[in-house]
C-alpha positions as CSV (number, residue, x, y, z in Angstrom):
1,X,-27.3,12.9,0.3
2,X,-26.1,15.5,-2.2
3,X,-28.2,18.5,-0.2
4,X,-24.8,19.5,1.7
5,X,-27.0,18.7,5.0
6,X,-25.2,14.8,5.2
7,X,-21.5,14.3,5.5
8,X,-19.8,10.9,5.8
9,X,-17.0,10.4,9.4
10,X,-14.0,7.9,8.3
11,X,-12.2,6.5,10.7
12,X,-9.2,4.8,9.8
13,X,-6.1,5.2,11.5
14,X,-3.7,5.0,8.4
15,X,-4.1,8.6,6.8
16,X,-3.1,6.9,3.4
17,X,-5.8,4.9,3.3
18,X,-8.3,7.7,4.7
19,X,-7.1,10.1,2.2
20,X,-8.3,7.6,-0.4
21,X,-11.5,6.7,1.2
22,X,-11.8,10.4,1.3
23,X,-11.1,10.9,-2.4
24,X,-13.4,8.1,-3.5
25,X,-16.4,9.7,-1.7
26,X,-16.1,13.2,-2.8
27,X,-15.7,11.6,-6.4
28,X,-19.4,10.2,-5.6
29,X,-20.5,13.9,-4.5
30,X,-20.5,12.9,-0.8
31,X,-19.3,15.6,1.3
32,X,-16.5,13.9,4.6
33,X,-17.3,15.9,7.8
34,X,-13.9,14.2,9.2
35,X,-11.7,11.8,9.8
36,X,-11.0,10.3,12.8
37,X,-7.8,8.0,14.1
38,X,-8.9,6.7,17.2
39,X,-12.2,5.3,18.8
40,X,-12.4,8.6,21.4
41,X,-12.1,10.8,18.0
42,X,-14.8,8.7,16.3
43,X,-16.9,9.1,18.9
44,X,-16.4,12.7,19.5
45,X,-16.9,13.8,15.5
46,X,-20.1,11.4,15.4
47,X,-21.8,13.3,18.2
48,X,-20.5,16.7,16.2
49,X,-21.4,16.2,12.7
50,X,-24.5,13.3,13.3
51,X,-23.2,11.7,10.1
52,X,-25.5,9.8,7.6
53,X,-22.7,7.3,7.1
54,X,-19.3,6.1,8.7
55,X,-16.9,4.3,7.1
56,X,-15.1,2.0,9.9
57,X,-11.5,0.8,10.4
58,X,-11.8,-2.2,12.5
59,X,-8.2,-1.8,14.0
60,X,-7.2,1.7,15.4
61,X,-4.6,3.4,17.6
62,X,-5.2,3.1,21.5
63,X,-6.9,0.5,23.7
64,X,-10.4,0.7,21.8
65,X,-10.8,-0.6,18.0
66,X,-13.7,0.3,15.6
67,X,-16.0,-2.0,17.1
68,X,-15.9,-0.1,20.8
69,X,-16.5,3.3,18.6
70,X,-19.3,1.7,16.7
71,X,-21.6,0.1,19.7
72,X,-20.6,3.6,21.8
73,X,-21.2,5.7,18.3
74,X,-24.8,3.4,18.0
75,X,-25.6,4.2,21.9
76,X,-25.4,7.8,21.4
77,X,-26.7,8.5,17.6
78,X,-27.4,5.5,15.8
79,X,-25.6,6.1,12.3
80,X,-25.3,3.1,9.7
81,X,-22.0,2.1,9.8
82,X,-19.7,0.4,7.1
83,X,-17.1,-1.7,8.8
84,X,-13.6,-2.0,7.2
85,X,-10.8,-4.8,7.8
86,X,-7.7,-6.6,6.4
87,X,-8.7,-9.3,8.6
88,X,-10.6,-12.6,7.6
89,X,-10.3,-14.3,10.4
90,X,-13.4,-15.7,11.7
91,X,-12.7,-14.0,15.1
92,X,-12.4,-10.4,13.9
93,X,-16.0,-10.9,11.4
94,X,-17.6,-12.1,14.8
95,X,-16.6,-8.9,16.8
96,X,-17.6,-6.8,13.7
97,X,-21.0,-8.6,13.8
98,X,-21.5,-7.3,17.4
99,X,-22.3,-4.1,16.2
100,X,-24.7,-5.2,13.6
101,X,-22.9,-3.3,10.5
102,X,-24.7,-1.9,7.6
103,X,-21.6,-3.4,5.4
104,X,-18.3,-5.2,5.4
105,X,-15.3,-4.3,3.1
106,X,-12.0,-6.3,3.1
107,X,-8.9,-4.4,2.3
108,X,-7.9,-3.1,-0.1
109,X,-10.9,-1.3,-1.1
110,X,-11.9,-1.2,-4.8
111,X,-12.7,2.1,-5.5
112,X,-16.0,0.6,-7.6
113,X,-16.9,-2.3,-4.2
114,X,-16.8,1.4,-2.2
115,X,-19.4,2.9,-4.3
116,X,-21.4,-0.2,-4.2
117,X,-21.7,-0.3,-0.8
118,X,-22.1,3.1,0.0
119,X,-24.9,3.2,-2.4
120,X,-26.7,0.4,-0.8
121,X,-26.5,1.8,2.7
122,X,-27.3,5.1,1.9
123,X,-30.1,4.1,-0.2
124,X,-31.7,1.8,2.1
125,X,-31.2,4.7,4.6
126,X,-33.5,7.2,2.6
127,X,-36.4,4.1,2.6
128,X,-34.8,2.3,-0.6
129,X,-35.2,-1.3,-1.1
């Protein structure tokens, strides 16, 4: 993923928390083709940039959440996606499991739980166990 050809789209509507997604990954030599706020903008910079990876905020601002982004994301480019919440609840862990994610963090992100994950996806990606 190093080759400059892959980027990672994070889509987070708190810019705080996007800012440190971003940080972590470009400590982990990933390169972030953007960052997106809302489900339309998700959509829109995953048919742009065809990412390897997206890092997805279950709750955004407007009508649509991460979820709607993913399954539209998945109909147009499929692109493993790494789903994002602050929410336990079973309700919200059902609606993620729509999409059938690649991964599941729970806020706050651990900087080292990131890397794990990412690693896992990405390597199963390139054919990895």
């Amino acid at each position: 993923m190093t080759d400059g050809d892959d980027c990672v789209l994070i889509v987070d509507d708190e810019q705080l928390i996007a800012m440190s997604l971003t940080l972590t990954l470009q400590s982990m030599g990933l390169r972030v083709c953007g960052t997106a706020a809302t489900a339309a903008k998700a959509v829109e910079l995953a048919q742009t940039h065809r990412p390897s990876l997206i890092l997805m905020d279950v709750r955004l601002k407007g009508k649509a959440d991460g979820v709607d982004a993913a399954i539209e994301i998945h109909r147009l480019c499929p692109t493993p996606v790494i789903f994002i919440t602050g929410s336990r609840e079973p309700e919200t862990v059902e609606r993620i499991h729509q999409d059938h994610p690649a991964g599941l963090l729970f806020k706050p992100i651990l900087p080292g739980n990131l890397r794990e994950e990412v690693d896992r996806v990405l390597s199963r990606r390139a054919g990895g166990p």
